[in-house]
C-alpha positions in Angstrom: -8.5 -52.3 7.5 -7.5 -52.0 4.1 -8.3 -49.3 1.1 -8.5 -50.5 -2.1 -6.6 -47.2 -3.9 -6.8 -47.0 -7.9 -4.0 -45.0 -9.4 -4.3 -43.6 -12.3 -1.0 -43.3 -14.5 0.8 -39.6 -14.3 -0.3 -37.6 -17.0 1.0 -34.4 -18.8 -1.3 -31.7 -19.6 -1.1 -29.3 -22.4 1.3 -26.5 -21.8 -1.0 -23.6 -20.3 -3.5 -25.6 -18.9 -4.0 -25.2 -15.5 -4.0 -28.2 -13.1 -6.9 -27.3 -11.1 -8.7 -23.8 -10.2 -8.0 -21.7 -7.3 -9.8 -21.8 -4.4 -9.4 -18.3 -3.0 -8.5 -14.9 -5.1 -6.9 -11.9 -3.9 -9.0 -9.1 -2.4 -5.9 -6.9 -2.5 -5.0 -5.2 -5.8 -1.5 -5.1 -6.8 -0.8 -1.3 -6.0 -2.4 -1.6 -2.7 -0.5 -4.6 -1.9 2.6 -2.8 -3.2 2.2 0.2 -0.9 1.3 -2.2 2.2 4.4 -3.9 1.7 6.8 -1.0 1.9 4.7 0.2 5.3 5.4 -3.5 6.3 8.8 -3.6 5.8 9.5 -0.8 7.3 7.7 -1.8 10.4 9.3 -4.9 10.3 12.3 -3.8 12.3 11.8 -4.0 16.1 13.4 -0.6 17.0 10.9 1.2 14.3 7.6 -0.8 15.6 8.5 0.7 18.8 9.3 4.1 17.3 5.9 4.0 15.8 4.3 2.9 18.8 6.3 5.8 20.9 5.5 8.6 18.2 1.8 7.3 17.9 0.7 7.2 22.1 2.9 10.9 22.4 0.6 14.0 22.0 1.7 15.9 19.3 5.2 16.4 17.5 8.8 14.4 19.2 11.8 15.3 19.1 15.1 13.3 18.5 16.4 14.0 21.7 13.6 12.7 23.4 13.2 9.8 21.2 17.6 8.4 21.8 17.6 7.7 25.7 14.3 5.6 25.1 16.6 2.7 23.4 20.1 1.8 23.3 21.1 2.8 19.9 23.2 5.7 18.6 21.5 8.9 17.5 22.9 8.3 13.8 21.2 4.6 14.0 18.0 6.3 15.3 18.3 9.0 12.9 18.5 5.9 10.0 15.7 4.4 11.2 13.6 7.5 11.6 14.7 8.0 7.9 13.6 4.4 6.8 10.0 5.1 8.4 9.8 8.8 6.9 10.4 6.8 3.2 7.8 4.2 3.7 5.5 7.4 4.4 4.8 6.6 8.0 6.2 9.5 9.4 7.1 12.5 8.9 9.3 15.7 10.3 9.5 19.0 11.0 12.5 21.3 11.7 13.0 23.5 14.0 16.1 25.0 14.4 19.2 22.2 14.7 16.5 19.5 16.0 13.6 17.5 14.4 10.0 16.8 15.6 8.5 13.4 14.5 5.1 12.3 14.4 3.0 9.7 12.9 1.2 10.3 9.8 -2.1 8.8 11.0 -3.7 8.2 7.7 0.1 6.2 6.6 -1.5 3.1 8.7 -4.9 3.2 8.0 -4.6 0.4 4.7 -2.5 -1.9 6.5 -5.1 -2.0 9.3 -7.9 -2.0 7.9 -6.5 -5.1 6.2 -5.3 -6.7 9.1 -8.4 -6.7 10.8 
C-alpha cells in the first residue's frame, strides 16, 4: 500500500529560535545534580561499590586491615580508593593509633537514592 508523503522544502529558522519545545524538564537543579554526580562517580568503580556495600552492612566503624584480605588489591590501592570515596563525602575515617576505621556516612547516599527511586 502506498502513502502519499508531502515534503515540505528544508527551511532555516532565525538564529535563537528553537526548533520545537521540550517535552520533559529537569526535576534536578544544577547543584543537586552536581553533588549527585561526584557520589556517582565515585561509586562508579567496582572495588568502591563494594567498599560501600562492605562498610554499610558492618556494624559500626572498619578498619583497613579488615577491609584488604576482602579483595585482591594492594593496601596502597585500597587506601586510594578509600580516599576517592572519603572526597566524594561518602565516607569517612577515624584514627586510632597507626590504623583507620571507616564507615559510611549514611546521610552521603540519601540524594542519590531518593532520586533513584
Amino acid at each position: 500500500m502506498a502513502v502519499d508523503l508531502e515534503l515540505a522544502p528544508k527551511q532555516k529558522r532565525p538564529a535563537g529560535e528553537r526548533c520545537c519545545e521540550p517535552v520533559v524538564y529537569p526535576d534536578v537543579q544544577r547543584e543537586a545534580a552536581s553533588r549527585m554526580a561526584v557520589v556517582a562517580k565515585a561509586l562508579g568503580d567496582p572495588v568502591r561499590l563494594q567498599l560501600v556495600d562492605v562498610l554499610r552492612r558492618h556494624a559500626g566503624k572498619v578498619c583497613v586491615c579488615e577491609l584488604v584480605p576482602l579483595f585482591e588489591i594492594s593496601q596502597p590501592t585500597l587506601s586510594h580508593h578509600l580516599k576517592k570515596l572519603r572526597d566524594a563525602g561518602i565516607v569517612d575515617s577515624e584514627r586510632r593509633g597507626l590504623w583507620a576505621y571507616y564507615y559510611v556516612i549514611p546521610e552521603a547516599l540519601e540524594e542519590l537514592s531518593a532520586w533513584l527511586s
